[in-house]
KOLMAR-117851 format. One record per residue: residue in three letters; x, y, z of N, C-alpha, C in turn. Coordinates in steps of 0.02 Angstrom, whole numbers, padded with zeros to 5 digits, always signed. Example, Ala and Ser with C-alpha at 12.3 -4.5 7.8 and 13.67 -1.06 7.14 Angstrom:
% residues 2
ALA+00660-00284+00390+00615-00225+00390+00660-00165+00390
SER+00642-00112+00354+00684-00053+00357+00645+00002+00394
END
This chain:
% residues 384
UNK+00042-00060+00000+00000+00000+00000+00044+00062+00000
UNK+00025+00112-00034+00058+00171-00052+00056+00228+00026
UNK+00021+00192+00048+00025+00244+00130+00057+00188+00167
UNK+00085+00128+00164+00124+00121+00204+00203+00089+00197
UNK+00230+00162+00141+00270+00166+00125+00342+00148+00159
UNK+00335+00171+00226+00385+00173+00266+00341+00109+00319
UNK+00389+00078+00323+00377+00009+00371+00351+00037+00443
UNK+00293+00002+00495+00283+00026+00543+00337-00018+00597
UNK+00362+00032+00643+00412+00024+00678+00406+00050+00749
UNK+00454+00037+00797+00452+00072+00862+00525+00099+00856
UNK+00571+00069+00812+00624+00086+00820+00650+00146+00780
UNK+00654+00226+00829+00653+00288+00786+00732+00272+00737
UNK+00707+00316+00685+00781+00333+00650+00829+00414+00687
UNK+00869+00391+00708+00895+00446+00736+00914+00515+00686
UNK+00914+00479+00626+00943+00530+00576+00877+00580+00547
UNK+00828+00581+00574+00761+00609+00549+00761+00641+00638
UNK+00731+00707+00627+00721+00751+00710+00713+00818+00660
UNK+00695+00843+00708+00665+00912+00708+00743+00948+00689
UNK+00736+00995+00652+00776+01056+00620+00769+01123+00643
UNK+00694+01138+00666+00693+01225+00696+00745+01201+00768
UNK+00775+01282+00775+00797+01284+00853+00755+01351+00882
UNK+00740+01325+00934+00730+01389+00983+00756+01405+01045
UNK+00759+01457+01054+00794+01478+01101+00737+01454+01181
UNK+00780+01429+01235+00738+01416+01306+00665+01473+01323
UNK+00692+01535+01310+00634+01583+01313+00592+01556+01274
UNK+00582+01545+01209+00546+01531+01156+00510+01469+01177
UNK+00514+01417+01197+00506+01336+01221+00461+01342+01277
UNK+00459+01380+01317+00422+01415+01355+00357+01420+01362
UNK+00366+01461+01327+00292+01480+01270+00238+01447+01225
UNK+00272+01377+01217+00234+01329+01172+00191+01292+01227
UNK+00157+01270+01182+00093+01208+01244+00147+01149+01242
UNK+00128+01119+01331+00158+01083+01316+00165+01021+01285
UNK+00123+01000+01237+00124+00943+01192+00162+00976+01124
UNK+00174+01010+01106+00226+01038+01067+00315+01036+01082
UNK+00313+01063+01166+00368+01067+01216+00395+01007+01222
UNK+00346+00950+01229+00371+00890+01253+00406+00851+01199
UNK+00404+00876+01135+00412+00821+01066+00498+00839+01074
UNK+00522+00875+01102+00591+00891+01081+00647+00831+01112
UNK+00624+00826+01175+00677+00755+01226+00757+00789+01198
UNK+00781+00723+01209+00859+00748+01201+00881+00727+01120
UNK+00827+00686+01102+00885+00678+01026+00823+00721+00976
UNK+00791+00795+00998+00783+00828+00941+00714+00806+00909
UNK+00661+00758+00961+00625+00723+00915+00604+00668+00891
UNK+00690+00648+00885+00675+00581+00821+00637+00533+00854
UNK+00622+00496+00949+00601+00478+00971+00516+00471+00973
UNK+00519+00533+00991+00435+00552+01001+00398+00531+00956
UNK+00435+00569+00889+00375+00596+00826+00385+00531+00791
UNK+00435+00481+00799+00451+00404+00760+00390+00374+00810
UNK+00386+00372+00843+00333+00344+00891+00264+00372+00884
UNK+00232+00428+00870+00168+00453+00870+00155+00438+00781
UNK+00205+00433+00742+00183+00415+00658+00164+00341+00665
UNK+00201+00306+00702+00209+00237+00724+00124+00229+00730
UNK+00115+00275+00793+00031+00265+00806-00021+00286+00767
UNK-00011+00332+00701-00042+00333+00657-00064+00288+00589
UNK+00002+00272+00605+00009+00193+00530-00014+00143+00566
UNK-00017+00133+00616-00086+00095+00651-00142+00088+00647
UNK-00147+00151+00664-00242+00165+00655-00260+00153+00572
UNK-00209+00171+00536-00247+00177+00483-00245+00090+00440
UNK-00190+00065+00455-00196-00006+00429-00244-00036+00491
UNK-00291-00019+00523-00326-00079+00535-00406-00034+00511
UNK-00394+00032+00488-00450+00072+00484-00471+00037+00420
UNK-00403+00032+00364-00419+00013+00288-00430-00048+00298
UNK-00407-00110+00337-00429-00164+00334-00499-00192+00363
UNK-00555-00138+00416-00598-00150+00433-00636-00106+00366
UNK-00622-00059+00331-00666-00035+00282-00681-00051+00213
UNK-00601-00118+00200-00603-00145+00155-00647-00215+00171
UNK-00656-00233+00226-00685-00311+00248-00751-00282+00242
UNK-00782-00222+00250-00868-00195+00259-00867-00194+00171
UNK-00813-00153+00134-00826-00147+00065-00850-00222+00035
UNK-00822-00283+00050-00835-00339+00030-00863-00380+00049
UNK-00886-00365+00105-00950-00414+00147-00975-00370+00171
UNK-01024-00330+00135-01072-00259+00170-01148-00304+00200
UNK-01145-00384+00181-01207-00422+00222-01192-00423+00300
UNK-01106-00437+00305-01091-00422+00375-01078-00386+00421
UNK-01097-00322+00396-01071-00253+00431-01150-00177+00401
UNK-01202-00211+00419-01246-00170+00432-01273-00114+00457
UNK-01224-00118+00512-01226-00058+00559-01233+00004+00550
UNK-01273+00026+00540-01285+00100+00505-01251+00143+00560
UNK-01248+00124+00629-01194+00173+00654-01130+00141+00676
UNK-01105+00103+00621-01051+00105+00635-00980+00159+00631
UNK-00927+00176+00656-00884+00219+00633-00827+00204+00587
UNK-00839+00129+00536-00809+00121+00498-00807+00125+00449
UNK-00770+00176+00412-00778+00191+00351-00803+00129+00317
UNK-00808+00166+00227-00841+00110+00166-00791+00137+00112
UNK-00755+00076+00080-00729+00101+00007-00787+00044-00046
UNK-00821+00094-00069-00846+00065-00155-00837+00091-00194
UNK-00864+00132-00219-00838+00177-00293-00754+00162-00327
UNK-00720+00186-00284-00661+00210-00274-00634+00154-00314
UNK-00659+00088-00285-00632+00008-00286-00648-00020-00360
UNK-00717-00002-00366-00752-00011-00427-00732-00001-00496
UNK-00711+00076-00482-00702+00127-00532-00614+00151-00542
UNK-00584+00076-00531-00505+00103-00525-00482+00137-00572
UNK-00488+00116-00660-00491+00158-00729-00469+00247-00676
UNK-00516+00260-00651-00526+00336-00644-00462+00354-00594
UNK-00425+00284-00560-00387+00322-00495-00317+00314-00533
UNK-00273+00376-00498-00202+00379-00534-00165+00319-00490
UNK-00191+00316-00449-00165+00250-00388-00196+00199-00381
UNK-00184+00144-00398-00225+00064-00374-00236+00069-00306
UNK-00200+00107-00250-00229+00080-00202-00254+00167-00159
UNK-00248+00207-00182-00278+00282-00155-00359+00292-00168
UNK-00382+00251-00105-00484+00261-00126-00493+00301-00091
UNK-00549+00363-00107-00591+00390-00057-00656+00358-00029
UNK-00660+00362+00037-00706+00337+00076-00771+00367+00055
UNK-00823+00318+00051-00888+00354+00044-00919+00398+00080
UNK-00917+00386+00132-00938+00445+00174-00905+00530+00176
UNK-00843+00536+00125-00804+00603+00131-00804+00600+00035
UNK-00820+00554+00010-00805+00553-00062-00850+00626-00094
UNK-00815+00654-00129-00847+00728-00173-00873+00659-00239
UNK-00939+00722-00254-00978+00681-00318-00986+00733-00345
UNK-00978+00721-00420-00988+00778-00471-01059+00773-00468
UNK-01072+00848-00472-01158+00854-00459-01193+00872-00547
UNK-01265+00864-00537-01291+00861-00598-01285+00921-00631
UNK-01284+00948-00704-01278+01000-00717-01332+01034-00698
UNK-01388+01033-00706-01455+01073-00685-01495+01047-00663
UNK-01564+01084-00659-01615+01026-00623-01640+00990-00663
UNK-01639+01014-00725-01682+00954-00767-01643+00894-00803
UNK-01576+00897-00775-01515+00853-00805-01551+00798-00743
UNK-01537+00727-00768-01523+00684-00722-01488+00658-00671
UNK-01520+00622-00620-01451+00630-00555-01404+00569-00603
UNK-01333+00596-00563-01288+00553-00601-01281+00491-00553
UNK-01252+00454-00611-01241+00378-00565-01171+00372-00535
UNK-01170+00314-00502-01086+00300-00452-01056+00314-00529
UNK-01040+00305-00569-00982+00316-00626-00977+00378-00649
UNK-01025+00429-00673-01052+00452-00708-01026+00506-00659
UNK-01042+00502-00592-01024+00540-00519-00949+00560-00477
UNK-00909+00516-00501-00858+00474-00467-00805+00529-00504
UNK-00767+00555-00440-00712+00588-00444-00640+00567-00388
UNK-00594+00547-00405-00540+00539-00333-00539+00599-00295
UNK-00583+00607-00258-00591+00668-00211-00627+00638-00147
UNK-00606+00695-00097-00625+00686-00041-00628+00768+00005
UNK-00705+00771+00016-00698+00820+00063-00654+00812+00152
UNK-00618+00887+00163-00578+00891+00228-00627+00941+00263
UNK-00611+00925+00318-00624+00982+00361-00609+00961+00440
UNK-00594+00996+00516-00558+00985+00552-00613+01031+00593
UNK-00643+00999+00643-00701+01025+00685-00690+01094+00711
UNK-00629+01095+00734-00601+01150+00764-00586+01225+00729
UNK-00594+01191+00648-00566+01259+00602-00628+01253+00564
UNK-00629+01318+00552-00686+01322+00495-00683+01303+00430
UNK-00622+01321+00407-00593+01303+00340-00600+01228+00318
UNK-00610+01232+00247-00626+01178+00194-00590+01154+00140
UNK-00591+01099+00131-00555+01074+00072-00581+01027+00014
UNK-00564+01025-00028-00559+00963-00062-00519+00922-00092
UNK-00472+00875-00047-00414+00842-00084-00421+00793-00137
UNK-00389+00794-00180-00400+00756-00245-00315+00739-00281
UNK-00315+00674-00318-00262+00674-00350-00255+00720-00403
UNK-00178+00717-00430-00180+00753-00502-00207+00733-00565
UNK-00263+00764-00574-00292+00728-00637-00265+00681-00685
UNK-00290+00632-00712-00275+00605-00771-00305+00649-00833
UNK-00254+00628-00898-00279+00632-00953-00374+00642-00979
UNK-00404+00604-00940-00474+00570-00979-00502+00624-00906
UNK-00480+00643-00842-00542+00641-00810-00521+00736-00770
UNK-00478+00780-00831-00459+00825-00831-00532+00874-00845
UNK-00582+00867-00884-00640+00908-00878-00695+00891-00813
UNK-00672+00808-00779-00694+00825-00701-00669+00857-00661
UNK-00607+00867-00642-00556+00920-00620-00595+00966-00637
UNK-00620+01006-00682-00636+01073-00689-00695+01069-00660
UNK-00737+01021-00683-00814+01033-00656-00827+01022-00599
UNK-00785+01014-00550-00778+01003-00479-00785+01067-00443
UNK-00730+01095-00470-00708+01190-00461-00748+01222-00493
UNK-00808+01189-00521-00867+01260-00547-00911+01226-00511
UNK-00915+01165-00490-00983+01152-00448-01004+01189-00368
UNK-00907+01188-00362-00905+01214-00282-00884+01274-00284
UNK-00893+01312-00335-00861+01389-00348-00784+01394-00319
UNK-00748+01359-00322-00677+01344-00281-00643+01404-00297
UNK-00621+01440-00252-00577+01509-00295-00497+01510-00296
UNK-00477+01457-00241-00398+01452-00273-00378+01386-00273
UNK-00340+01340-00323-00311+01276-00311-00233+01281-00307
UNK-00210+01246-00249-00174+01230-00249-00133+01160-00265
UNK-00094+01182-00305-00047+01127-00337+00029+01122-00316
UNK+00024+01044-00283+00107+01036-00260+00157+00982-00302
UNK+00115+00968-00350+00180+00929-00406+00183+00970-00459
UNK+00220+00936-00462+00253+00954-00559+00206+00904-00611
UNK+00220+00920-00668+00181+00875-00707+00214+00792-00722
UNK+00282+00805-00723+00326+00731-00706+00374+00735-00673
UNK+00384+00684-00644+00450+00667-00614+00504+00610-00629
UNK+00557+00631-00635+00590+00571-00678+00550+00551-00741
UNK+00506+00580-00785+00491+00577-00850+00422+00534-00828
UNK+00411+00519-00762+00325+00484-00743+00304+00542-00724
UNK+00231+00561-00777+00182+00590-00746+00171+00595-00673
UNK+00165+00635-00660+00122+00661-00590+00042+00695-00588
UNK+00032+00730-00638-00014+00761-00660-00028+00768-00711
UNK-00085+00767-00760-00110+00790-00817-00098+00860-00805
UNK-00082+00908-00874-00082+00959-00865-00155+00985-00897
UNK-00184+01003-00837-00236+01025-00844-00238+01094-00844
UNK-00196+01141-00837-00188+01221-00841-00175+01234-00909
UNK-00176+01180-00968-00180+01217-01016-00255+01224-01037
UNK-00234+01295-01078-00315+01329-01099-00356+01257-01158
UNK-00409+01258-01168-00440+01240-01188-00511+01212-01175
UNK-00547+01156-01236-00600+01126-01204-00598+01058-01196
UNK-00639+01052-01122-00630+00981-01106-00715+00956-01090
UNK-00723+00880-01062-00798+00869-01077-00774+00820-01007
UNK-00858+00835-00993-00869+00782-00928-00945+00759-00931
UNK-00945+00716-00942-00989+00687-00940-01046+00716-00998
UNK-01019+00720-01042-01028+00757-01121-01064+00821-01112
UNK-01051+00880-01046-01034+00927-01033-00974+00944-01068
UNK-00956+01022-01097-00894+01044-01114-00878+01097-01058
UNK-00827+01100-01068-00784+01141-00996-00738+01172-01041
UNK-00733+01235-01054-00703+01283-01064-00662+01303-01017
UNK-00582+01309-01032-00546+01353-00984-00499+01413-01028
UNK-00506+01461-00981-00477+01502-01028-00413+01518-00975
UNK-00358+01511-01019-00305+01567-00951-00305+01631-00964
UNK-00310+01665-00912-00308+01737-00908-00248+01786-00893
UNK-00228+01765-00854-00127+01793-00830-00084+01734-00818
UNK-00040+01735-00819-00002+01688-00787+00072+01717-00772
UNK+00108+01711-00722+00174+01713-00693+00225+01681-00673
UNK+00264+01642-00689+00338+01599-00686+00372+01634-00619
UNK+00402+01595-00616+00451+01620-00566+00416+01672-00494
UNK+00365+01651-00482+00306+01686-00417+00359+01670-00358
UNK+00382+01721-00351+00403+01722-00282+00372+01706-00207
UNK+00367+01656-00188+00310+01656-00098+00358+01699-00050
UNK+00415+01726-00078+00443+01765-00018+00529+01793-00039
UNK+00536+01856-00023+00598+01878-00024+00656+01821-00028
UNK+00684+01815-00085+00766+01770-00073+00734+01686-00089
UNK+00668+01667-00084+00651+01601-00088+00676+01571-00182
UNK+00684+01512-00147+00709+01498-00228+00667+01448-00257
UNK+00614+01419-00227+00556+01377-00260+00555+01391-00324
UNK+00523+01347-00361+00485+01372-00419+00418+01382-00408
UNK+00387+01428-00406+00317+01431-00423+00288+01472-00465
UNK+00224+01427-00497+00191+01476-00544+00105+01473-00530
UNK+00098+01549-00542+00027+01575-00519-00005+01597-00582
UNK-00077+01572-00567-00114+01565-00632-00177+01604-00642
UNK-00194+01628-00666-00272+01637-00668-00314+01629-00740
UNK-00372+01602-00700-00426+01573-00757-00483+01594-00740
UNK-00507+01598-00825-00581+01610-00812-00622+01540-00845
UNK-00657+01501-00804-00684+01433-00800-00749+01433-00837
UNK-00782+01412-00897-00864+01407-00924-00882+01335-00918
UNK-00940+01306-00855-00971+01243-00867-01034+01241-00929
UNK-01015+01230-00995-01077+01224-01024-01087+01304-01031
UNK-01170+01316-01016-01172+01389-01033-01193+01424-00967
UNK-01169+01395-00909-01178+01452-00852-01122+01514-00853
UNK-01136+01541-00801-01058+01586-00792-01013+01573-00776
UNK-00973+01585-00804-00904+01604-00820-00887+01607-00729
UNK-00821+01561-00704-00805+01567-00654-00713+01580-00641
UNK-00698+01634-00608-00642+01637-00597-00600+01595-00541
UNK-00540+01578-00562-00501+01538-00522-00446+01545-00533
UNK-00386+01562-00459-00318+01568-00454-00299+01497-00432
UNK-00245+01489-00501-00187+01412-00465-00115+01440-00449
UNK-00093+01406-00389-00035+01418-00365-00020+01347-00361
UNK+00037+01358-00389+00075+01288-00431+00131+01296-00402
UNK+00139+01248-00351+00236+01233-00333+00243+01178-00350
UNK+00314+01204-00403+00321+01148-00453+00403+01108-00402
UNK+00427+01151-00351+00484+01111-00317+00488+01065-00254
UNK+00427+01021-00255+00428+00996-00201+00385+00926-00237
UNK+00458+00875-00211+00447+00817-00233+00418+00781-00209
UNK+00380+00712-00247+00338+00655-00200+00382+00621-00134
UNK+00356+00625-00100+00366+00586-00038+00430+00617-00008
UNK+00439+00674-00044+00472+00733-00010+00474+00778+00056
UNK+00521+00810+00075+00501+00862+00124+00556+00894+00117
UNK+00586+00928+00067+00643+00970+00055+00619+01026+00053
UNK+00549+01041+00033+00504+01135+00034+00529+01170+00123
UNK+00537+01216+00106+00548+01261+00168+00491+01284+00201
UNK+00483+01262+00278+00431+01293+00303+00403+01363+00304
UNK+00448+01414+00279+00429+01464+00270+00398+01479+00200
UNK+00416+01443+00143+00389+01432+00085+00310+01413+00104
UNK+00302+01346+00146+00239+01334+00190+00194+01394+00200
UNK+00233+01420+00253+00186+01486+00275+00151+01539+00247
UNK+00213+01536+00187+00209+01581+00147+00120+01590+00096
UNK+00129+01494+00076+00067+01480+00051-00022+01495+00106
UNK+00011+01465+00156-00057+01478+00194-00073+01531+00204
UNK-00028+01602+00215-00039+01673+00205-00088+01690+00164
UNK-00058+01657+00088-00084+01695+00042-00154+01656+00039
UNK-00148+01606+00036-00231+01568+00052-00291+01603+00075
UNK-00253+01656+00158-00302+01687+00195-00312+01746+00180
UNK-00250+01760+00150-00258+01856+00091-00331+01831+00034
UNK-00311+01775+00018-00357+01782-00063-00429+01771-00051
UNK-00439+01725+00014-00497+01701+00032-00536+01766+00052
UNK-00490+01821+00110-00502+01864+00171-00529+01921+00104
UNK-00508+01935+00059-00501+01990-00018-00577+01977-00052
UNK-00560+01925-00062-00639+01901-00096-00705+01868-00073
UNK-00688+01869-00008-00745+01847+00025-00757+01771+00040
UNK-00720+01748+00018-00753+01670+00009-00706+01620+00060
UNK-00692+01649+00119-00700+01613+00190-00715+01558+00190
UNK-00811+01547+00193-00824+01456+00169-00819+01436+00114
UNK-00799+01465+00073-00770+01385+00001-00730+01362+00009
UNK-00736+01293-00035-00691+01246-00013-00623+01280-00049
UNK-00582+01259-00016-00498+01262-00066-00500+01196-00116
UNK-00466+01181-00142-00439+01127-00182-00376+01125-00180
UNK-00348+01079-00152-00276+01052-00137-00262+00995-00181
UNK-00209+00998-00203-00179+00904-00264-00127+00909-00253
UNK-00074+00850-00259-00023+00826-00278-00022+00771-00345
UNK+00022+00725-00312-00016+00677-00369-00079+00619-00338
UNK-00052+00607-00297-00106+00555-00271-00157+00583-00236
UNK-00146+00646-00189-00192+00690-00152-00187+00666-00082
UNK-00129+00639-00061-00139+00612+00013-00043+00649+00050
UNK+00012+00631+00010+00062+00658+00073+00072+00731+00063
UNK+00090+00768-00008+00116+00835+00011+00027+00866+00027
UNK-00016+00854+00006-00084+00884+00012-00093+00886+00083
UNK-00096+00808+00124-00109+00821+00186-00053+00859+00223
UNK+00028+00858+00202+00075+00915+00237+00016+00977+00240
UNK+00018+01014+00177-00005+01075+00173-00088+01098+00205
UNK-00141+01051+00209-00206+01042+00255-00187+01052+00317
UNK-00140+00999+00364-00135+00978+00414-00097+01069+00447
UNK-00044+01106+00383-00025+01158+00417-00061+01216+00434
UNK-00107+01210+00386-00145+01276+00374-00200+01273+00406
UNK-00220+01217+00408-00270+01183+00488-00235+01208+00562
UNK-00192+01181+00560-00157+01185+00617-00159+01291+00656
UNK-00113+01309+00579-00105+01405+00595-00176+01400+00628
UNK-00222+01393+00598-00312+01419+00589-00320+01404+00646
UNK-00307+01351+00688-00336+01343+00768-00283+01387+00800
UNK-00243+01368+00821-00193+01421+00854-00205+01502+00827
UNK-00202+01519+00797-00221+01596+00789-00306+01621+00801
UNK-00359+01577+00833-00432+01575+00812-00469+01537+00842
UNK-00422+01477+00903-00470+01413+00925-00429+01419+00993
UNK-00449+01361+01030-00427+01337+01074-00365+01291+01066
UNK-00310+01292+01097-00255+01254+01080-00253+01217+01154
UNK-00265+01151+01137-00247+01115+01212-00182+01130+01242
UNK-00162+01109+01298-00104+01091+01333-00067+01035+01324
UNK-00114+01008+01347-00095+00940+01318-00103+00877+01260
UNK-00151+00897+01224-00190+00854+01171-00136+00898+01114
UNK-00109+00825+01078-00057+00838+01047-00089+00887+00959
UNK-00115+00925+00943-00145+00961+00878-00132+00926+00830
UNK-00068+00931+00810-00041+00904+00725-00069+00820+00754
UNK-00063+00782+00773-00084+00722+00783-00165+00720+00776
UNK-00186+00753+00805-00261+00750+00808-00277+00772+00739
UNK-00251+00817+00698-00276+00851+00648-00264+00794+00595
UNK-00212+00767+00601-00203+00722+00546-00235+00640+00542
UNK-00256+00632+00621-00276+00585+00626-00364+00580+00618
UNK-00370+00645+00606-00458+00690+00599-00453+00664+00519
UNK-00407+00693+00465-00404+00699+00392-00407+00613+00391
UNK-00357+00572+00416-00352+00535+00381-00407+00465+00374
UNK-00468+00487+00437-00536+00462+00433-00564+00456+00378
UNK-00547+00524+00325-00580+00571+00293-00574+00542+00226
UNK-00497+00538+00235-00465+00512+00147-00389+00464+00186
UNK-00375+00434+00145-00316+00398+00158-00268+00409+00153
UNK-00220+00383+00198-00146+00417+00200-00131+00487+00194
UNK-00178+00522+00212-00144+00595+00225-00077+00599+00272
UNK-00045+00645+00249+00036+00634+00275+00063+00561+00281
UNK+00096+00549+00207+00119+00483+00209+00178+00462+00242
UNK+00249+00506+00239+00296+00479+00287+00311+00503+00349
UNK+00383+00492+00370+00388+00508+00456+00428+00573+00413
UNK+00460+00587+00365+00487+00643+00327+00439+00704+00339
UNK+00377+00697+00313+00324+00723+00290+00285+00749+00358
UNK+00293+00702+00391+00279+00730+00460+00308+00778+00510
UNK+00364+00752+00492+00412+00788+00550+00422+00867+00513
UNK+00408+00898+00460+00416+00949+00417+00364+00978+00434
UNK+00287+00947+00471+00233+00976+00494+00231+01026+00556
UNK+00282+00990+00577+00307+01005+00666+00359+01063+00664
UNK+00388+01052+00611+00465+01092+00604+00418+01189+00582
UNK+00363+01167+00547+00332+01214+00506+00303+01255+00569
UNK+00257+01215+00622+00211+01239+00653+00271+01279+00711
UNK+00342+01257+00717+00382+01274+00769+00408+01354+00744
UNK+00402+01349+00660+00437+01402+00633+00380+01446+00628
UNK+00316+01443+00625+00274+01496+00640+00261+01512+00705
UNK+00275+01477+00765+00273+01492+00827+00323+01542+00844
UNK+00369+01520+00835+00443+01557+00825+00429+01643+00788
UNK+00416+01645+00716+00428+01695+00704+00328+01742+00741
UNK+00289+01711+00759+00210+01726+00796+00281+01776+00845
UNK+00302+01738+00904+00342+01768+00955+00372+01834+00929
UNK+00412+01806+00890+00486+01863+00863+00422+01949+00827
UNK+00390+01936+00803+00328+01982+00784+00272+02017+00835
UNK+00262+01990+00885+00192+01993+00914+00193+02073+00939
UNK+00239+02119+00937+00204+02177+00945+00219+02237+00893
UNK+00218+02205+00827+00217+02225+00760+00145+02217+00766
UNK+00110+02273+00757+00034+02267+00752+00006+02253+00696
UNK+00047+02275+00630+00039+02238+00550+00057+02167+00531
UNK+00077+02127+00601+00093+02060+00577+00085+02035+00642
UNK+00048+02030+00677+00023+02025+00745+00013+01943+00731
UNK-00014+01891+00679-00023+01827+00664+00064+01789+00653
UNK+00104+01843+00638+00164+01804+00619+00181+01774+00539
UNK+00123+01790+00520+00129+01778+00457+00154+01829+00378
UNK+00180+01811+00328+00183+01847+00288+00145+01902+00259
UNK+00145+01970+00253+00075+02041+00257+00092+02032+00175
UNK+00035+01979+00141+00027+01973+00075-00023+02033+00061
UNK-00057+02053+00115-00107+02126+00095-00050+02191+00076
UNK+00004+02199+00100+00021+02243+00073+00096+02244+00026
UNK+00120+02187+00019+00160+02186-00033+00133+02146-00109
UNK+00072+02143-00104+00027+02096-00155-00026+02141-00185
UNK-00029+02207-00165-00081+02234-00186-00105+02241-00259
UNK-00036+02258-00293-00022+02237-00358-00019+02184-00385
UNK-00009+02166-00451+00041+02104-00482-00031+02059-00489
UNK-00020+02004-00497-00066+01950-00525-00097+01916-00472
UNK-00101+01934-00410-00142+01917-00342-00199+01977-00350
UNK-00179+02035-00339-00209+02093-00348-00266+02098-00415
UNK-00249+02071-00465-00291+02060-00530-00337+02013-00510
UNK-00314+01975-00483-00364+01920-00464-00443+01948-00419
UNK-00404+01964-00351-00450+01989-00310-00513+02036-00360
UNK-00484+02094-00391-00526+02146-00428-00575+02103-00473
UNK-00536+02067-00523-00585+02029-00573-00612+02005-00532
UNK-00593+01962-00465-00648+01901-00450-00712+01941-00407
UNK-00696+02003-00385-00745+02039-00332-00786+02085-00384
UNK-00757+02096-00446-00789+02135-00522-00849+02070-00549
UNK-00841+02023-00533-00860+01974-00566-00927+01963-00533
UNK-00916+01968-00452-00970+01966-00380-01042+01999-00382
UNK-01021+02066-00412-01056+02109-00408-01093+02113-00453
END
């Protein structure tokens, strides 16, 4: 199985630990289920042990939801809390992964075009998607793999069903010369379900800086989206094309950088409750990195942060009910922790800067311009 990439173990790798340092003042300050992950070797202990307890839960989660998928005479229980994979199982053709299903109960369904269109069927319906969401945060998602070739005009009709206003993209289109993604950002027309989907690109920018001196590649997109003959819907993609599968070489501040702008574009145009759209290729490790962080900022700046109830654990162990294998390695994990330490860190180093009082990047005022700024206007020109 593709989520259980890394063997489950008790025995940490010492060579994997946490990378932020903070200073004793700083350590202080954190809850202590944050405080406590550090011990003497940095980590590698703790957080090899709490992934340990996640690749747990979830191989006996997939093996009780795969035993209901195939003997659903024996597992009736309408309240049970074990997930269901069908579609997903059914309809493999559609998945970029043999073994990446969304659970029925979180599975996104392409909805009918109108009212007088017919409801669609499990095929006809069936997208590798899965709605997120994290009790504690308001914020929404929809994780999905990187499209294929054939199911690139569902990709679109997903993001006009749910008015989605920014996607984020964390692969490239190949790696080592294997696809990762259909490239679905090129302009044209595509069909779903013998619907046509028009995309048009509208700006686009190379080399998008997420921050002074960063050397990522990213590129930021904007489109204007036609399902058929409704309206015309606008949508910004932010595409980081430098951060590899089953990776964690992206810089947490590159991280931050993204969830900033998430809350600039959302906070600009109003659209707070829409869902985001998050992909990689499969839609489960760099997707759940980037959910699990921007989940994470959203309670701490806005919720209650326990003392002791460990967050990034709970958050990921909330998603991965949801969809499978979110945050696939102990790599991938430990870059969650390193991220949430480096926004704690610079939250501190800021907090009586009254223009950056969150700690985060002020994309409101070095963004006002440029192809974020176009966005906001068209998409709030568009509102009205």
């Amino acid at each position: 199985m593709r989520h259980q990439e890394e063997l489950i173990t008790n025995r940490p790798d010492s060579s994997l630990h946490l990378s932020t340092v903070l200073e004793d003042s700083q350590k202080r300050r954190l809850p202590k289920w944050l405080l406590n992950i550090f011990g003497s070797d940095f980590g590698a202990s703790e957080l090899s042990k709490k992934f340990n307890s996640l690749q747990i839960q979830e191989r006996d989660r997939i093996n009780q939801a795969m035993s209901r998928s195939m003997h659903p005479e024996t597992s009736n229980n309408a309240n049970s809390d074990t997930p269901i994979l069908a579609a997903g199982v059914e309809l493999g053709r559609k998945n970029r992964y043999k073994d990446i299903f969304p659970y029925e109960h979180a599975r996104v369904k392409i909805q009918k075009y109108d009212k007088q269109d017919r409801e669609l069927d499990r095929e006809s319906s069936y997208i590798n998607a899965s709605y997120l969401r994290y009790p504690l945060s308001e914020f929404n998602y929809i994780a999905t793999q990187g499209p294929l070739e054939d199911t690139i005009g569902d990709f679109w009709r997903v993001i006009c069903d749910h008015k989605v206003p920014i996607v984020f993209s964390l692969t490239a289109e190949k790696e080592n010369e294997v696809e990762k993604c259909a490239p679905y950002w090129k302009a044209g027309t595509y069909v779903s379900n013998g619907i046509e989907v028009k995309v048009k690109l509208i700006e686009s920018m190379d080399k998008f800086e997420l921050m002074e001196g960063c050397e990522g590649d990213t590129v930021v997109r904007r489109f204007q989206v036609q399902l058929g003959d409704k309206p015309p819907h606008k949508v910004l993609q932010v595409h980081l094309l430098s951060w590899a599968d089953y990776g964690a070489t992206v810089k947490s501040e590159e991280l931050l950088c993204l969830v900033s702008l998430k809350r600039f574009i959302l906070k600009e145009t109003g659209t707070e409750k829409a869902p985001v759209l998050v992909h990689c290729s499969a839609g489960c490790g760099r997707t759940g990195c980037f959910c699990t962080i921007d989940t994470c900022v959203d309670v701490f700046l806005f919720g209650q942060v326990s003392q002791e109830r460990d967050l990034v654990y709970d958050i990921i162990s909330n998603f991965r009910s949801q969809r499978v294998s979110m945050v696939q390695n102990l790599r991938q994990y430990i870059l969650i922790y390193d991220t949430i330490l480096t926004f704690k860190k610079s939250q501190l180093k800021w907090k009586k800067e009254v223009n950056n009082i969150d700690g985060l990047y002020d994309w409101e005022t070095n963004s006002r311009y440029g192809i974020l700024g176009n966005f906001v206007r068209s998409y709030n020109e568009t509102a009205k």
